[in-house]
C-alpha positions as CSV (number, residue, x, y, z in Angstrom):
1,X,148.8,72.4,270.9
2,X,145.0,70.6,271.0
3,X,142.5,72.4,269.8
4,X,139.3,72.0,271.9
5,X,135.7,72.6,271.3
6,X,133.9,75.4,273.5
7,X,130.3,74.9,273.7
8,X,128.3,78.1,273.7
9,X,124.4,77.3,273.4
10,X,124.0,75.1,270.0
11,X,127.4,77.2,268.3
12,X,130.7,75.6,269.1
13,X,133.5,77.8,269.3
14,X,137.3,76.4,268.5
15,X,140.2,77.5,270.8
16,X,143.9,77.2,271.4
17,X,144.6,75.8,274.5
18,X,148.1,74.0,275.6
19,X,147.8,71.0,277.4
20,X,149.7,69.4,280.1
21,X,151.8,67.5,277.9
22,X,152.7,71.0,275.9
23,X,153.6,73.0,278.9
24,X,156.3,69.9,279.8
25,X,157.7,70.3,276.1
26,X,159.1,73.8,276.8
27,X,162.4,74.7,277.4
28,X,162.4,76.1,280.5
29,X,160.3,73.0,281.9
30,X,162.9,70.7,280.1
31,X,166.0,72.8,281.3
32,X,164.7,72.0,284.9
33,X,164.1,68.4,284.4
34,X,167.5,67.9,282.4
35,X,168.8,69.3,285.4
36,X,166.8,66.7,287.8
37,X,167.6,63.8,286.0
38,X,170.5,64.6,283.4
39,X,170.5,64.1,279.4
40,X,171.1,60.9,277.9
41,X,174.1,61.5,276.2
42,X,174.4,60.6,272.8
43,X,177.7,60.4,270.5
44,X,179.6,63.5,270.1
45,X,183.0,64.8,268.9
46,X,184.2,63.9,272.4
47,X,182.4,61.6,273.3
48,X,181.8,58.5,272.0
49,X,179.6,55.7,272.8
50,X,181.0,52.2,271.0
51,X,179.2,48.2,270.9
52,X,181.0,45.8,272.6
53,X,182.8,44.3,269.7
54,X,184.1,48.2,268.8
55,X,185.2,48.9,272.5
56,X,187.0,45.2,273.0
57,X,189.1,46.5,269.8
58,X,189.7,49.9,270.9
59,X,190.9,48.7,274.5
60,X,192.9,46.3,272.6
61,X,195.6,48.4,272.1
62,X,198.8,49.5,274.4
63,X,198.7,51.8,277.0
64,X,195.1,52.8,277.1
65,X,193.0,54.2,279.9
66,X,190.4,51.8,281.0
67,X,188.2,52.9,283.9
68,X,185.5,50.7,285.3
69,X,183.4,53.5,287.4
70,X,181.4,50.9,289.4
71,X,182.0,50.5,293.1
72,X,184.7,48.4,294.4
73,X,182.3,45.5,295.4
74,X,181.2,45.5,291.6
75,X,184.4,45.6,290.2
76,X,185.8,42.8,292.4
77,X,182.7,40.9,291.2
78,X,184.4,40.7,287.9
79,X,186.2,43.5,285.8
80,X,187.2,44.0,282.3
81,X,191.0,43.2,282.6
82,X,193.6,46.2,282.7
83,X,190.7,48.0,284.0
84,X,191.4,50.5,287.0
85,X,188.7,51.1,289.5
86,X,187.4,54.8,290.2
87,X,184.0,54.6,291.9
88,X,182.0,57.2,290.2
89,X,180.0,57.6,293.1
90,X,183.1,58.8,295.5
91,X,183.5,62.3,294.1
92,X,186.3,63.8,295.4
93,X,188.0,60.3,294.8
94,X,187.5,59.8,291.4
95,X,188.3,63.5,290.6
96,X,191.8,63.1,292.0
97,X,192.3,59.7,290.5
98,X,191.6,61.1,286.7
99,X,193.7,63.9,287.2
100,X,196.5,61.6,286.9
101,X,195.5,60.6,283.3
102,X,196.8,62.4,280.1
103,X,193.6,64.5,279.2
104,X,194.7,64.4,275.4
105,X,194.5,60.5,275.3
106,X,191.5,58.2,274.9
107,X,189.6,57.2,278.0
108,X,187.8,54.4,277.7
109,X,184.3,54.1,280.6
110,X,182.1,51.4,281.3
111,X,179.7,50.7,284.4
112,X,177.3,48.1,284.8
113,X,174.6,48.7,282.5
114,X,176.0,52.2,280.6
115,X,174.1,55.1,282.9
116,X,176.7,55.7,285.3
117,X,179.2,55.9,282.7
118,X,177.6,58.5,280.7
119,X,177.2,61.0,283.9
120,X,181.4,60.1,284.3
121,X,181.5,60.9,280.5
122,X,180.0,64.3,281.0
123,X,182.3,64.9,284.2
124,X,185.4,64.0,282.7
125,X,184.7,66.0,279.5
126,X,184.2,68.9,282.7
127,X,187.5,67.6,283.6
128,X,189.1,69.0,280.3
129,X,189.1,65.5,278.7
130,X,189.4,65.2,275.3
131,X,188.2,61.9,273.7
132,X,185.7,59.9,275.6
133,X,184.7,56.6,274.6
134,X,181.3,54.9,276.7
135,X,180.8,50.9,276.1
136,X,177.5,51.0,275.8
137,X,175.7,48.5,277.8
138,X,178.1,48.3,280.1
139,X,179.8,45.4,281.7
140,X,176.3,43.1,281.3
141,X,176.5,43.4,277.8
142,X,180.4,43.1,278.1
143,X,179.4,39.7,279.3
């Protein structure tokens, strides 16, 4: 908090007084705007956000699950091979589609530029998914 100056006659007078700015930093106003706008995520244990030269060697391997949660236009606009398309923004959609994939292997997420994928992050680790992995970037820094 600021302190201000209170001017009484020719004696100032100090006093606590929050500002705007401090009233925003509470948690109850920043419970209500992480509810607005969402939380960045940031790495955790099951979720994990790799560079583009950590996620090309992850995906690498056999048998992986690569989802590209842009819409279909995006994706046919140019995809990361192998990967299968589940528009993030087709809810009921992409919750049936992932409910096909094994929930105790790595799923591997990109969008275009790494926002989208973070909110399918947090919905698949709703989803009961284990091991998350988020290219950061996304697709434009995939290119």
């Amino acid at each position: 908090m600021q302190l201000y100056m209170k001017k009484f006659g020719s004696i100032g007078m100090i006093e606590n007084r929050p500002t705007v700015l401090d009233l925003f930093k509470t948690p109850m106003f920043m419970s209500f705007f992480q509810s607005l706008f969402g939380k960045k995520i940031s790495n955790t244990d099951a979720i994990k956000i790799l560079e583009v030269h950590a996620f090309k060697e992850a995906i690498s391997a056999k048998n992986i699950q690569l989802v590209d949660v842009r819409t279909k236009f995006e994706y046919n606009s140019g995809h990361i091979e192998n990967a299968k398309n589940i528009d993030f923004f087709d809810r009921s959609n992409f919750n049936k589609k992932v409910a096909s994939f094994d929930r105790e292997q790595p799923v591997f997420v990109y969008c275009r530029s790494g926002k989208r994928s973070q909110r399918a992050a947090k919905r698949l680790l709703k989803l009961g998914f284990t091991k998350i992995y988020d290219l950061k970037g996304g697709y434009k820094a995939w290119n």
